[in-house]
Structures are given as structure tokens and as C-alpha cells.
N, C-alpha and C positions, 0 to 999 in steps of 0.2 A: 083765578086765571094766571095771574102770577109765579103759582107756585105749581100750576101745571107746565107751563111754560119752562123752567127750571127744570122740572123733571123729565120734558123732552130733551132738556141738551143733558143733564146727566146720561138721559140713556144711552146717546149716541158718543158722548165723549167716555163713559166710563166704558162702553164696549169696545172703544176704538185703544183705549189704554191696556184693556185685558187680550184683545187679540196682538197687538202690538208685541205685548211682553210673549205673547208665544211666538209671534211668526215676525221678528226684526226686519226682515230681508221684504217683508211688502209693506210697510211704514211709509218708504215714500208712496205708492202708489194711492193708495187707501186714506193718505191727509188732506188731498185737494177735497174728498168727497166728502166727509165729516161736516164741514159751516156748513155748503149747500143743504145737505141731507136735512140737516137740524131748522136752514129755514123754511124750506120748503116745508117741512112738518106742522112748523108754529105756524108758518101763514096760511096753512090752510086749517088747522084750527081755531085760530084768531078769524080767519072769514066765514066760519059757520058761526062762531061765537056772536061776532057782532049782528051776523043778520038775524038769529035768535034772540038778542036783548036788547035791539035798535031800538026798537018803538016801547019798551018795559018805560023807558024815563028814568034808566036805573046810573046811565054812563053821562058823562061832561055833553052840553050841545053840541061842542065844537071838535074836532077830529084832532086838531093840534091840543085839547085839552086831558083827551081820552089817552093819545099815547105818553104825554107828560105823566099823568096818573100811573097808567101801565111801570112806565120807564121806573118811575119811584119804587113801587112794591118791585119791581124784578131787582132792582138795585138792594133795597132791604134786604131781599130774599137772597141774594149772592152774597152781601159779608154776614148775614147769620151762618151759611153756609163754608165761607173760609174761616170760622170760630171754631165750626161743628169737625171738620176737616184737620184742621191741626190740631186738635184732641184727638182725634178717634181714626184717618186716615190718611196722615200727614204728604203722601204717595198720591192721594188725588187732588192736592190742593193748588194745583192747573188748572183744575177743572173750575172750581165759582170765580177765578182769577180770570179766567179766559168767559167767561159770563160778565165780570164787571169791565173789562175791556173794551167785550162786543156793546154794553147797556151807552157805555161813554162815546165811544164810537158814532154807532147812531143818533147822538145826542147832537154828536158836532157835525152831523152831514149837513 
């Protein structure tokens, strides 16, 4: 779940990176849209997910236990990703930086 999660915001930030570097001049327009985009995506896959695994006995009883769990592996899953990043595409590495931000973030709401 985690690492599909991760892969919805790379697609939408690594798309928003690659049209940016062509077309500068709609950068502002096209940045408010990006977070939304990216949560709107997770939360509706995250709500078909749970209502498919609710009753499995597979996730924590408690809802505050599930997203602590969640928070953990997308957390893992963001600094293996700024490792993988500064090896290999040191130009995206915004991208899991702005992943362990958003993971902090929501932690402290």
C-alpha cells in the first residue's frame, strides 16, 4: 500500500517536474493543482482499499493504529527513495523530500 502510494505522488510530481522544464511560463498555474491531485488519488484508493481488507483481520483494530502503520512504511519508503534519488537522479530529489514533509505534516495535524 505504501509503495503504491509513493508511486501515485511520484507520478504526479515527476509529471509536474517534466512538463514544468518544457513550458516555465504555466509553473505557477499548474502548482496549486499537483497536492490536490495526488490526494484526491490516494484517498480514493486508500477508501477502496480499506473497504476490501476491513473485515480480512489483516490491519491494526483501531483507525489511529492503521494510519500510524501506513505513516511508518510511506516514511521508510520516502528516505530509501531520497538514497535512490541522489545516486541516480539527483534533479528529482524534491520529489521523496516533499513525500517526507507531506508524511510529517500529517503526523503533526
Amino acid at each position: 500500500v505504501a509503495g503504491l502510494l509513493r508511486s501515485l505522488h511520484y507520478a504526479v510530481y515527476s509529471r509536474f517536474l517534466e512538463y514544468a522544464e518544457l513550458r516555465e511560463h504555466d509553473l505557477e498555474s499548474l502548482e496549486p493543482w499537483v497536492e490536490p491531485w495526488y490526494r484526491a488519488a490516494a484517498g480514493a484508493f486508500l477508501e477502496g482499499y480499506n473497504q476490501l481488507i476491513q473485515e480480512s483481520g489483516l490491519l491494526p483494530t483501531t483507525e489511529e493504529d492503521s494510519r500510524l502503520l501506513l505513516e511508518v512504511f510511506l516514511l521508510e519508503k520516502a528516505v530509501y527513495e531520497v538514497g535512490y534519488e541522489l545516486n541516480n537522479r539527483p534533479d528529482w530529489i524534491g520529489i521523496p523530500i516533499a513525500g517526507i514533509q507531506q508524511i510529517l505534516e500529517v503526523d503533526s495535524e
